[in-house]
Structures are given as C-alpha cells and as structure tokens.
N, C-alpha and C positions, 0 to 999 in steps of 0.2 A: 232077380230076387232082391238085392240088393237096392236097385232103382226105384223098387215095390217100396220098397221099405221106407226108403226115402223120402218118397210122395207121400205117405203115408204120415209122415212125421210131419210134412208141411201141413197137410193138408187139418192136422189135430192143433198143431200152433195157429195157424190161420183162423181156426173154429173159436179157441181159446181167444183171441185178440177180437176180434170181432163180437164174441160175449163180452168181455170186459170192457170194450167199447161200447157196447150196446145198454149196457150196468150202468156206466158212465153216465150216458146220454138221457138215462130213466131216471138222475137223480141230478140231474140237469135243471135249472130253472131258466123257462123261456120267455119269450117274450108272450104276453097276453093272460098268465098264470096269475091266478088270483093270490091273493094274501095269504089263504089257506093252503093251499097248492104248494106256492114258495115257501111254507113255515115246515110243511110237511115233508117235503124233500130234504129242507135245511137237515132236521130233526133226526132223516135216515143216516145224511151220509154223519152228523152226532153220533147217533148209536153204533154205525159203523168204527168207530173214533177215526177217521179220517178228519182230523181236529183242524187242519187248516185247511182243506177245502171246505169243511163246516161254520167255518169263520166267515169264509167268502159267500158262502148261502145265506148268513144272517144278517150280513150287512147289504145285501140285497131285501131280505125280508123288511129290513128295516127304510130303506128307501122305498117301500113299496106301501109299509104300512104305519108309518108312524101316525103313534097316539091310539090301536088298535089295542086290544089284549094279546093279538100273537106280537106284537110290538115289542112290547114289556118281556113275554118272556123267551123271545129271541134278542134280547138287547142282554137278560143275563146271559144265556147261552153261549152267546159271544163273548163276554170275558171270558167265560168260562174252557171258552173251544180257546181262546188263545191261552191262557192257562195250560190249557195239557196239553196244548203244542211247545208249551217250555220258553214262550212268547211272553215271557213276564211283567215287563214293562208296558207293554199292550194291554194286557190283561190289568193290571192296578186302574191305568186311564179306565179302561171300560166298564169297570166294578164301581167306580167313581163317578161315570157318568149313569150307571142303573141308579146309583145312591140318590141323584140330584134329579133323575125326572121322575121318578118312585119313591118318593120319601113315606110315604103312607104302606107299601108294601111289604109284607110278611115275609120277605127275603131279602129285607133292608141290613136288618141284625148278619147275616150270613154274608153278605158282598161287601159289608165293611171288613168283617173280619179277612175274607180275601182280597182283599186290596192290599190290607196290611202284610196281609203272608203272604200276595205279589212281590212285595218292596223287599221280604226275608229273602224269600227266597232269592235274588241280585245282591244280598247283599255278603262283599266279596272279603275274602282275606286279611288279615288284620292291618297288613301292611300295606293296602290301596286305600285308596280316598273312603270316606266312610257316612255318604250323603245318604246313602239307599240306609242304610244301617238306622242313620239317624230316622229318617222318615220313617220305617217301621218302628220303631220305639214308638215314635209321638203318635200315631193312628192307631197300634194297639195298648198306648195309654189312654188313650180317648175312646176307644171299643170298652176297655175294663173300667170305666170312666161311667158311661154310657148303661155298659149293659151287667151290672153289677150279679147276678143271678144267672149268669150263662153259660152252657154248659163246656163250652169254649173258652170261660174265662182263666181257670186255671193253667190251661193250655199258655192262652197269651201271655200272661204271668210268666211262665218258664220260658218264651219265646225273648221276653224281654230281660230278663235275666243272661240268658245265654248273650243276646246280642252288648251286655252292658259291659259282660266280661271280655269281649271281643275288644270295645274301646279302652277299656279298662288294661288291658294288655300293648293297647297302642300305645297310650300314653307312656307306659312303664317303658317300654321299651323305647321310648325317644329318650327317656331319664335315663337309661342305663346309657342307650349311647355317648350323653353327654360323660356321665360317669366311667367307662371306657376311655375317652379322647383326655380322661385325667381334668376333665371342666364341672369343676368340685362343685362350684355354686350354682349353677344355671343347671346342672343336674338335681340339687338340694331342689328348686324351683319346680321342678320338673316331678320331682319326687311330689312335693304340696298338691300338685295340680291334679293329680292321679287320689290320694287321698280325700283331696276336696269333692272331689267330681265323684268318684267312685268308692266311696266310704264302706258298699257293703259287700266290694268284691275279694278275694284273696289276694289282691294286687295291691291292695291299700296297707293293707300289715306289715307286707315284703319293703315298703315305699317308704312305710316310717321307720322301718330298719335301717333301711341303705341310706335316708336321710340324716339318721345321724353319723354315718360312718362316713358319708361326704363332709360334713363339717366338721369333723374331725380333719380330714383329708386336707380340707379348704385348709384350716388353720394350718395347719404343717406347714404348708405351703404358703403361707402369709408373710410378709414381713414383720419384725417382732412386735412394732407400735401395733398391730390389729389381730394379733395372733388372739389376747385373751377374751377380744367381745364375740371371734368367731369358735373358741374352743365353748362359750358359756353358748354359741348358736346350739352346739350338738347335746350340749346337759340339758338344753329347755326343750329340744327334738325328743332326749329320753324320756323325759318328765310327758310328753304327751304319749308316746309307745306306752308307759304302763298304764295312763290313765285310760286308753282306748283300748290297745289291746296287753290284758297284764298278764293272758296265757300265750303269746303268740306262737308262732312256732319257730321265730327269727330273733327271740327273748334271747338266743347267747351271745348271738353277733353282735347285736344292739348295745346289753352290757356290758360285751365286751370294748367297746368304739365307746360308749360311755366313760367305763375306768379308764382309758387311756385319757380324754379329755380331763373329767376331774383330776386325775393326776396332773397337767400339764397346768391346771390352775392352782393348784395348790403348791408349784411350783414356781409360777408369775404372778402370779395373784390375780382377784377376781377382776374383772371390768369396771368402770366405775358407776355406780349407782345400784349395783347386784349385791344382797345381802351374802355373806360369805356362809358356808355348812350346808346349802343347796345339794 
C-alpha cells in the first residue's frame, strides 16, 4: 500500500513537470515564428508577470521586428517588464531608448516620466554617492518642464522635493561632521553650501543656526588679533537667520550664539571698518 502510494506521488509530480514544461514550451518563441507569433507569446508570459522572461521574449520581438508596430510596443513592454522585475537601471536605458525611436508617440509623456522614477527608484541612502539622485531630479525637472499640465506633474513635484531633502540632509550632515571634529570654519562653509543649494529644505534654517554658533565657536578659538572680525562673522550669520528665517524654530540657539558674540564685541571692540551698535 504504501509503494502504491508512492508511485502514485511520482507519478502526479511527473504529470505536473511535464505540464509546466509543456506551458513553458507554448510560450516559447521559436525559430521560424513570425513577428506576431513572437509579440504574442512575449505579451503572455507579460501578463503572466513572469517580468524577466518577458524581457527576454521582447528583446527577441525586437530583433525580429524592428521598425514594425509590434516593435514599438514591445520596446515599451520591455522597459516596462524590466521595471517590475526591480531591474531598474535596465529599465531607465530602455524607457530612454522608447523615447528616442518614438518621439511622436502617445506613450512618450509616460516613459519619460518612468525613466525618471527608474533613476528614484536606485536612488540610495543619504549617505552613498548621490548620482542616481541627482539624474532623477534633472529628468523629472525636464518632464514638469515639458509637460506642464500632467497628471503626473504634481506627483514629480513631490518626487523632487523629497529627493532635494535627501541631499539636503547630506550636505548638513558633512557640516555637522566638520562641527563635531570642533572644525569651526570649514563647518561654517559647509553650513553656506546646504543653505545656498537648498534654501527651501528644513535643513537650510537648522544650517543658519549652527552657522552662527560655529563662528562663535571659531572665534573662541582664534588667537586674539582675529578673534573680533570672526566674532562680527557670526552677528552678520545672525543678521541673515532673521532676515530669511525670523520664525525659525532654531530662533533660540541662534540668539543665543548671537549675545554671546555681541557681547565679546563690545568687549574688544568692533573689527575695523564695521560700524559699531550692529
């Protein structure tokens, strides 16, 4: 009974392999299969989402048919099929090449946009290199650029936003390191470059904060001939916090690292050529 059974078991997995091999085989493109044939299989094992051997079916269709209409819309498929295989960097190139041999097609607007949101999607952690980052900013500044009216546009909008705040936080965070290792100036710099570059992120406010609390810092640390033109660094650091941000939410520390500097002028006196009651 037992042996029955057994057999029984092979003989149901054997069936099962041999269909699924047989499934395989039906969605197979062979040799001698037309254009149609080939786009038509591609297309199953697509709907199948078996996304990478879909991939492989298209770029067959595509050796078979280029410059046809199944051409074209197995050339998007195929970004598309590397896309939802998570084949990202595949997929931008290939959305990139639909773009350029289909410039006239009605899925132009859509494969830019996915190119762009290819490049997002790779792009990695604050604290690695930040190329991919960068290259989706500029492609979905050039889609919102582009295609001013789309329904997509708000989307890319917030896509870029988020990625700005990404570099926005890198920058800050090499300033703070500076600031950390007690390297007052080249932090202060570092603070500029995150403000400069990213004036509309929450990282710019924090950045004119800590900038003056570095030049404060700095002078402390100065010898006394350069103590007053770097303590007048962090009252002209204050003077821009309120003119940019006069609610901030870094407004204590700020003035606080402020009156310490003013005080230590009105101690030494001003720098020379700085009008004094600043």
């Amino acid at each position: 009974m037992i042996f029955s059974k057994r057999i029984s078991t092979v003989l149901i997995l054997f069936i099962l392999v041999i269909g699924a091999g047989a499934c395989a085989n039906k969605n197979a493109i062979k040799p001698g299969d037309t254009v149609d044939v080939a786009f038509d299989k591609a297309k199953a094992l697509y709907d199948k989402e078996r996304f990478g051997d879909a991939a492989r079916a298209f770029e067959t269709v595509l050796s078979l048919g280029r410059g046809t209409d199944q051409a074209r819309e197995a050339q998007y498929l195929l970004a598309d099929s590397y896309f939802k295989n998570k084949e990202f960097l595949i997929a931008a190139s290939e959305y990139r090449r639909y773009v350029t041999f289909y410039p006239r097609s009605e899925r132009r607007e859509e494969a830019e946009f996915m190119e762009a949101f290819s490049y997002y999607k790779i792009s990695p952690r604050f604290k690695l290199d930040q190329a991919d980052t960068e290259r989706a900013i500029t492609l979905f500044r050039v889609f919102i650029g582009r295609y001013p009216d789309s329904q997509k546009t708000t989307e890319a909008a917030q896509l870029v936003d988020e990625m700005r705040n990404k570099l926005a936080r890198k920058s800050f965070t090499s300033a703070m390191m500076y600031y950390n290792l007690k390297l007052y100036n080249s932090a202060a710099m570092y603070f500029q470059v995150t403000i400069d570059n990213y004036p509309e992120t929450p990282f710019a406010e924090e950045s004119q904060a800590r900038q003056v609390q570095a030049y404060v810092l700095y002078a402390d640390m100065s010898i006394p001939e350069r103590q007053a033109e770097r303590y007048q660094m962090a009252v002209d650091s204050w003077q821009r916090y309120t003119q940019l941000f006069p609610n901030g939410k870094n407004r204590g520390s700020a003035e606080q690292a402020f009156n310490t500097a003013r005080s230590a002028l009105d101690r030494i006196g001003t720098p020379d050529g700085v009008t004094e009651g600043l």
